[in-house]
C-alpha positions in Angstrom: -41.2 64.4 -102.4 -43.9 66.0 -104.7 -46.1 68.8 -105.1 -48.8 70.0 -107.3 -50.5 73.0 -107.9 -54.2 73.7 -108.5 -54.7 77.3 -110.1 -57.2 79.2 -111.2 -56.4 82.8 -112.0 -59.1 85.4 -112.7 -57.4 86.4 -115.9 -60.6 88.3 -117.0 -60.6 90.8 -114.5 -56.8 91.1 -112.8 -54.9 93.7 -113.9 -51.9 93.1 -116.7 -49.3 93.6 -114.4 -50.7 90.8 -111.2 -51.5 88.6 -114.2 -47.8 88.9 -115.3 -47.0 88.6 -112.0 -48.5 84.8 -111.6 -47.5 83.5 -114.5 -44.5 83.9 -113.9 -44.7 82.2 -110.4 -45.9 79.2 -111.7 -43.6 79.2 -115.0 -40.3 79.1 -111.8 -42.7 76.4 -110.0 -42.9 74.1 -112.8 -39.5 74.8 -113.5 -38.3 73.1 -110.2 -40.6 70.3 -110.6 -43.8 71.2 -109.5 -47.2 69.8 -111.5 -49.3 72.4 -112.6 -53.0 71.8 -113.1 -55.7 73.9 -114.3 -58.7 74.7 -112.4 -61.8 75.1 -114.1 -64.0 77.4 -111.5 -66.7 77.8 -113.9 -67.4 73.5 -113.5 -67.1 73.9 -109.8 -69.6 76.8 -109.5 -72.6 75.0 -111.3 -72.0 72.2 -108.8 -72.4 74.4 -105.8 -75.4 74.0 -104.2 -77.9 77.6 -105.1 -78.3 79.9 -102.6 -81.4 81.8 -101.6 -80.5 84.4 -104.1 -81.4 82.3 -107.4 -81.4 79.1 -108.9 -77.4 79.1 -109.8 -74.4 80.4 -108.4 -73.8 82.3 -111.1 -77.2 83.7 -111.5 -78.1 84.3 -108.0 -74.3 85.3 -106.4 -73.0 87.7 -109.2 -76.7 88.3 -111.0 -78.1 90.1 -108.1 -75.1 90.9 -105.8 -73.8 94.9 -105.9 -70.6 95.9 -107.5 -68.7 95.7 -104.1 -69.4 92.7 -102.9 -67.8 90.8 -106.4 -65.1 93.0 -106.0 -64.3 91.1 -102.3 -65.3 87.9 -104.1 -62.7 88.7 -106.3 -59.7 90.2 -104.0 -61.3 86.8 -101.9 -59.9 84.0 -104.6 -56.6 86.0 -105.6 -55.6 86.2 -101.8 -56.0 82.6 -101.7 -54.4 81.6 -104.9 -51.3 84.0 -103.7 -51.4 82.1 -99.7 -51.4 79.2 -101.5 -48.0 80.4 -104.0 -46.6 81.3 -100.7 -47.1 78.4 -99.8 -45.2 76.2 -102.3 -42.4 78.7 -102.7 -41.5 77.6 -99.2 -41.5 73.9 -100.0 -39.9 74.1 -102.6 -37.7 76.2 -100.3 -36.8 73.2 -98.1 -33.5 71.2 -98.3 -35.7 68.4 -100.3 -36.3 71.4 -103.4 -33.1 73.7 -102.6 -30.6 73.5 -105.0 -27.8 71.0 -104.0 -23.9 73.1 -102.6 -21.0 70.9 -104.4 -17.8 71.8 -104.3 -15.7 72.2 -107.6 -12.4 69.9 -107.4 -9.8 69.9 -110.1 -5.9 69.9 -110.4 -5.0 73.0 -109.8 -1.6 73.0 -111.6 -2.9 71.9 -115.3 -4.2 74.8 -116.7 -6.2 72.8 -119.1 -8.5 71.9 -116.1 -7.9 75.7 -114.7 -9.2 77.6 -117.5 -12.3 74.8 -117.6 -12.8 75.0 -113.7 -13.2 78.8 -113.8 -15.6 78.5 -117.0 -17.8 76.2 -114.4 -17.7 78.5 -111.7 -19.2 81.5 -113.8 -21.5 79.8 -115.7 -25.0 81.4 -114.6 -27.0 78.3 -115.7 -25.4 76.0 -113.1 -28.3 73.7 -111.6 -26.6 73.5 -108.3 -24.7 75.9 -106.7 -20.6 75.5 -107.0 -18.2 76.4 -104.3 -15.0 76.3 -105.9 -11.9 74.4 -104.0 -9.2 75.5 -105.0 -6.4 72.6 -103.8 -3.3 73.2 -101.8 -1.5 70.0 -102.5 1.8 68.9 -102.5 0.9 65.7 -103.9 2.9 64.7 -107.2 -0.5 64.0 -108.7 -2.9 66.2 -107.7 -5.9 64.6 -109.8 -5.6 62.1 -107.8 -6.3 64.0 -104.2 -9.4 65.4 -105.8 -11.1 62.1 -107.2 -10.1 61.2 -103.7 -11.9 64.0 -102.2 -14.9 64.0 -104.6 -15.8 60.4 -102.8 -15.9 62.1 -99.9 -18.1 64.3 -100.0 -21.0 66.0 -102.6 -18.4 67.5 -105.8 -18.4 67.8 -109.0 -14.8 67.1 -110.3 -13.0 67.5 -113.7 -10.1 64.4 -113.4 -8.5 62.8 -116.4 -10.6 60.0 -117.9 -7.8 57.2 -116.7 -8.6 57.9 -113.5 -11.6 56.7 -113.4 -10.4 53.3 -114.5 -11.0 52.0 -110.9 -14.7 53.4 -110.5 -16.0 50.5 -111.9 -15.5 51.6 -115.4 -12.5 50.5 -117.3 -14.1 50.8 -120.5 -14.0 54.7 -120.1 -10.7 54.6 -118.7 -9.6 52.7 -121.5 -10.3 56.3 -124.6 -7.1 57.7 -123.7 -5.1 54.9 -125.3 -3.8 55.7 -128.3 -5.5 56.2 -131.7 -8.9 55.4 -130.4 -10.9 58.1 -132.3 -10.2 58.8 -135.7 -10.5 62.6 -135.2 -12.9 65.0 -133.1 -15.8 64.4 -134.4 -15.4 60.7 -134.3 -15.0 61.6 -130.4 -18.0 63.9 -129.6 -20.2 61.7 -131.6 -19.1 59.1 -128.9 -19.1 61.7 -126.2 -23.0 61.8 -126.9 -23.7 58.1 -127.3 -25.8 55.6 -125.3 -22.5 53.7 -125.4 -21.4 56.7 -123.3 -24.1 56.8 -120.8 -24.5 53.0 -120.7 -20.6 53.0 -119.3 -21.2 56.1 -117.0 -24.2 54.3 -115.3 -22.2 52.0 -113.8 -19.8 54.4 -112.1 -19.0 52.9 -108.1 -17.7 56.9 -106.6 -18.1 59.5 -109.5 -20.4 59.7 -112.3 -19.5 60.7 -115.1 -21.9 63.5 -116.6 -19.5 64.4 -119.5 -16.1 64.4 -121.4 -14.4 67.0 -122.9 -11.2 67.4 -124.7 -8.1 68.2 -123.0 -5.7 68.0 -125.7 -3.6 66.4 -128.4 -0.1 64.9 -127.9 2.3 65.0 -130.7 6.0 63.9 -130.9 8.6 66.6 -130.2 11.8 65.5 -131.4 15.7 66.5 -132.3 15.0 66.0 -136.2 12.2 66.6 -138.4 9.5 63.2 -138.9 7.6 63.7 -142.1 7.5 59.6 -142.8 7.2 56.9 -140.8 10.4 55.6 -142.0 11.9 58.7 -140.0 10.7 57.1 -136.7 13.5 54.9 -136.7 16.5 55.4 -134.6 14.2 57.4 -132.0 14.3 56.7 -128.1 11.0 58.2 -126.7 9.4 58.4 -123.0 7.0 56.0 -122.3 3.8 58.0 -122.3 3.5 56.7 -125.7 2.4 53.2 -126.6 5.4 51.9 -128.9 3.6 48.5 -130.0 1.2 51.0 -132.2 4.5 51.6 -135.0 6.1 48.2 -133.9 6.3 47.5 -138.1 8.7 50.4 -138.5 11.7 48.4 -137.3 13.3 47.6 -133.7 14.8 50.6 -133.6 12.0 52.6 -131.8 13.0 52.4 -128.1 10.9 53.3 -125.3 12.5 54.4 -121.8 10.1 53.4 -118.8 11.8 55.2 -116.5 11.7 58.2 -117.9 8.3 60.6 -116.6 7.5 64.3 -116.9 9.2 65.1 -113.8 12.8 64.3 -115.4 11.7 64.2 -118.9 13.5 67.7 -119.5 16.6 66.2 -118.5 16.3 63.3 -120.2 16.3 65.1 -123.7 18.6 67.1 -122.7 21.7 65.3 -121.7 20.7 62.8 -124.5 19.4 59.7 -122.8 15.9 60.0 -125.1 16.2 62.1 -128.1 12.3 62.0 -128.7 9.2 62.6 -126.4 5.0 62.9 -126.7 3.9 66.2 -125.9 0.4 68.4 -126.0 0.9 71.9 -127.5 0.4 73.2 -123.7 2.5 70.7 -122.6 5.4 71.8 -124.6 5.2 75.2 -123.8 4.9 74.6 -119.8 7.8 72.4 -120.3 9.7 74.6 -121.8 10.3 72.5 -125.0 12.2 75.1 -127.1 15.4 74.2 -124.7 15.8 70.9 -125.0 13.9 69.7 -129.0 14.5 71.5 -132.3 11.0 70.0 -134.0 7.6 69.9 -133.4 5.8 66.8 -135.1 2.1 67.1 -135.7 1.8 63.5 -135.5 -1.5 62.8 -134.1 -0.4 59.9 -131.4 -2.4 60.0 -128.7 -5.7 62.6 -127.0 -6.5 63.3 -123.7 -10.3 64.0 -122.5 -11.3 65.2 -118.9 -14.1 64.3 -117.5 -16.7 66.4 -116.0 -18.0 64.1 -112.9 -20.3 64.0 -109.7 -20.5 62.0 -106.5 -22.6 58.8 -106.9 -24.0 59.6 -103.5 -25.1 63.4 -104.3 -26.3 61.7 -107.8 -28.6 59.1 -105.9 -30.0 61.6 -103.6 -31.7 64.1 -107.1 -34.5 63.4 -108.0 -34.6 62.6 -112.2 -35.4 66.5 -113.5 -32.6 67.5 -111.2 -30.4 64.3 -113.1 -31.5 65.8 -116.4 -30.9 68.9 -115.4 -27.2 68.6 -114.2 -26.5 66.2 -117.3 -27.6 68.7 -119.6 -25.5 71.3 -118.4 -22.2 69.2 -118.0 -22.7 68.3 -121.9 -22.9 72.2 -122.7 -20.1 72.8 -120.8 -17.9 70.0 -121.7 -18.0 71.6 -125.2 -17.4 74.8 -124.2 -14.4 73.4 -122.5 -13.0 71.5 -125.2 -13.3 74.4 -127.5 -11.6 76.5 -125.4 -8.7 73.8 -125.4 -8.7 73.9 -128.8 -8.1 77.1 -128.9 -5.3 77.3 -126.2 -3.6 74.7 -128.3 -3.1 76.6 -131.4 -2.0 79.5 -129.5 0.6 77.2 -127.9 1.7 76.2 -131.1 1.9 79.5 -132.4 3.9 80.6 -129.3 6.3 77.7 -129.8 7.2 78.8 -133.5 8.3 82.2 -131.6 10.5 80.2 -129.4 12.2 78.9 -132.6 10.4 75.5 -132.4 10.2 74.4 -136.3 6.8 73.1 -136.5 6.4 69.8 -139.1 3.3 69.3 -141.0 4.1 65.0 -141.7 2.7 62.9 -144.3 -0.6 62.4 -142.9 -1.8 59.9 -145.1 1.4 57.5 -144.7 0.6 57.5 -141.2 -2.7 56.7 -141.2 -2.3 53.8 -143.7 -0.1 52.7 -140.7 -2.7 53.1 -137.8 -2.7 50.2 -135.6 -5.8 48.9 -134.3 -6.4 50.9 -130.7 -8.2 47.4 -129.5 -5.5 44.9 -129.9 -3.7 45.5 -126.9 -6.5 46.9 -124.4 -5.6 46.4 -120.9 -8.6 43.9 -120.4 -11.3 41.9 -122.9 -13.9 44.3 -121.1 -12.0 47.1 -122.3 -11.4 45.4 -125.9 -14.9 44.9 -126.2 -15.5 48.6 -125.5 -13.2 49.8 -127.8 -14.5 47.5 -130.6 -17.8 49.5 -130.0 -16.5 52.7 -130.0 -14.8 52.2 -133.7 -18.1 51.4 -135.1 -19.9 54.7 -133.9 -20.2 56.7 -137.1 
């Protein structure tokens, strides 16, 4: 639906404040999506045809008329211009203008997605209006229940990105493996890509508007790692990808079996002695119990995305798209930073636990970085990799 406006103001003779008063009317019109063309009165009037009063409008109408009547002239053309304001304030009023009600969905439990859930919510800027849902699950993965939900009905949802891996695109799904981005900026510079929006576009259930960081994991283990040489003899959970340090010897085990719901355990009656953990992660765990060391070994980052129902998507029109892309961007940073933050708190806190915290050799295990794309799930997603590692 479309509307445009035809407006002439009498800015010579209204007073500063009504003048103030209309421009900003048509500054929130145009704002929503309504065209706004000038009207030039002054073309109009020498058109007209001349009344008995002279040979012109403007010489026989305001020439010879008295004071009074160009004053009701005047008041004449405001009260329509306002009728006419009125008018499209209450289209643009109707449920085809009125700002789309979504629902904000997000796990609950992860306070990663919390903290960015609640920075959504009071954002002032929004460009529709949030209702946030705050889920009572008992669901083991709670993500999960609100992709599921999102589907369902008009949301905006903040899931992992491997989530999505079903939603018709596996090449996004496919970021969280390890050593994918060489460091943040190598990320947000893909974050903001047509690579990005190209893979987004052909999401089935939830568009994707955004990514943002959700954190790094590193390996927490009973011994210090400074070299990869000191990898060997670790058993770690599976949530890292072993083939990526397959050269350092067969004794790197992974343990399949072993998830975040007996992980603690695990490390602590000795069946792994090694496991891949976020800052927050370790702290929520309680790592301090159970792992002596802290390994800032960059393995693996997680990213969230910020995502909206393909059916609420189709039904805006495209300044109402750019609109809510916009603002997902902005607040995807936002998030991340905040992320960021919480992370080197975490690490702080877990140096006050008596968690020693190990700065490795960096560049010894980055002369080791496997390739990310060699063992993608799929070619697809190998192909999407392979053109993520060539953004610069």
């Amino acid at each position: 639906m479309g509307l445009a406006v035809w407006f002439s103001g009498a800015a010579d003779i209204c007073s500063r404040a009504s003048c103030d008063d209309e421009t900003r009317a048509l500054k929130e019109l145009e704002s929503k999506g309504v065209r706004i063309f000038p009207f030039d009165a002054a073309k109009v009037r020498a058109k007209a045809p001349a009344p008995k009063g002279g040979p012109g409008w403007t010489a026989g109408r305001v020439g010879r008329a008295s004071g009074l009547e160009m004053i009701r002239e005047v008041f004449s053309m405001r009260r329509l211009a306002w009728a006419f304001l009125f008018l499209a304030t209450m289209v643009l009023a109707s449920p085809a203008f009125a700002e789309p009600v979504m629902e904000l969905l997000y796990p609950p439990k992860l306070e990663e997605y919390a903290q960015c859930a609640r920075l959504l919510a009071s954002a002032g800027d929004a460009p529709v209006r949030l209702q946030q849902k705050v889920l009572k699950l008992h669901a083991i993965l709670p993500a999960v229940e609100a992709v599921r939900l999102a589907k369902e009905q008009p949301s905006i949802v903040l899931a992992p990105v491997g989530y999505l891996s079903s939603n018709g695109t596996p090449g996004l799904a496919a970021i969280i493996r390890p050593f994918v981005f060489r460091d943040l900026a190598h990320f947000q510079a893909f974050s903001r890509s047509p690579l990005f929006e190209e893979e987004a576009g052909r999401a089935e259930d939830l568009r994707p508007l955004a990514v943002a960081y959700a954190g790094t994991a590193y390996l927490a283990a009973r011994k210090p790692v400074r070299e990869p040489g000191d990898l060997d003899g670790l058993r770690v959970n599976s949530i890292m990808d072993l083939k990526l340090w397959r050269a350092r010897g067969e004794r790197l085990r992974a343990f399949p079996y072993v998830y975040n719901d007996n992980l603690l355990s695990a490390l602590k009656h000795g069946v792994i002695n090694a496991a891949v953990f976020t800052p927050i992660e370790a702290l929520r765990f309680g790592l301090s119990e159970v792992a002596s060391h802290y390994n800032l070994i960059d393995v693996q980052r997680y990213f969230m995305a910020l995502a909206v129902s393909v059916s609420a998507w189709r039904e805006m029109g495209h300044p109402q798209r750019q609109a809510l892309s916009a603002w997902a961007k902005r607040m995807a940073d936002r998030c991340s930073a905040r992320n960021f933050d919480a992370e080197t708190r975490a690490i702080e806190a877990l140096k006050k636990q008596g968690v020693t915290i190990v700065e490795p050799n960096h560049q010894a295990f980055e002369a080791e970085r496997p390739d990310a794309a060699e063992d993608a799930p799929s070619e697809e997603a190998r192909v999407f990799l392979r053109k993520i590692q060539a953004i610069r």
